[in-house]
C-alpha positions, 0 to 999 in steps of 0.5 A: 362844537363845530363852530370851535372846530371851524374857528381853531381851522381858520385861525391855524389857516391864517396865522399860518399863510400870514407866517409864510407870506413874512417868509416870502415877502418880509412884510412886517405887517404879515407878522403882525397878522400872524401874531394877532392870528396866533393870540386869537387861537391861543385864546380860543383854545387854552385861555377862555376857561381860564381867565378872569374878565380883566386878563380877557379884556387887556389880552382883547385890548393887546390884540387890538392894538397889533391888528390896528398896527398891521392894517396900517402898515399894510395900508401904507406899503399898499399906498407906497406901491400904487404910487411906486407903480403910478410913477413908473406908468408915468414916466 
């Protein structure tokens, strides 16, 4: 019981600063996050019972999907801002 407890915590947690960070820096990456975070909790708290071992498996394979696309979103605006910032250094 403790472990659901703490997993729903974590999940609300971080799609809810990803969510503010889209807000405060419009990243879309932090969006991406933010919907990975909110399947995940959706997930967790409504459709786990529910669901048959296909649906499960293609709504694993969608969160796949969004988390992969962020982190390379978010890799590459990091990669475009050390390079923004290396050649300001330079100059």
């Amino acid at each position: 019981m403790f472990d659901i407890i703490l997993r729903i915590v974590c999940h609300c947690v971080l799609s809810g600063w990803n969510l503010h960070s889209f807000y405060k820096k419009r990243n879309i990456y932090n969006l991406l996050f933010c919907i990975f975070f909110a399947f995940e909790l959706l997930r967790e708290l409504f459709l786990e019972e529910y669901l048959i071992s296909d649906t499960r498996t293609v709504i694993m394979f969608i969160q796949g999907v969004v988390f992969i696309i962020a982190i390379i979103l978010f890799l590459r605006n990091k990669i475009n801002e050390d390079k923004k910032q290396y050649s300001e250094n330079t100059n």
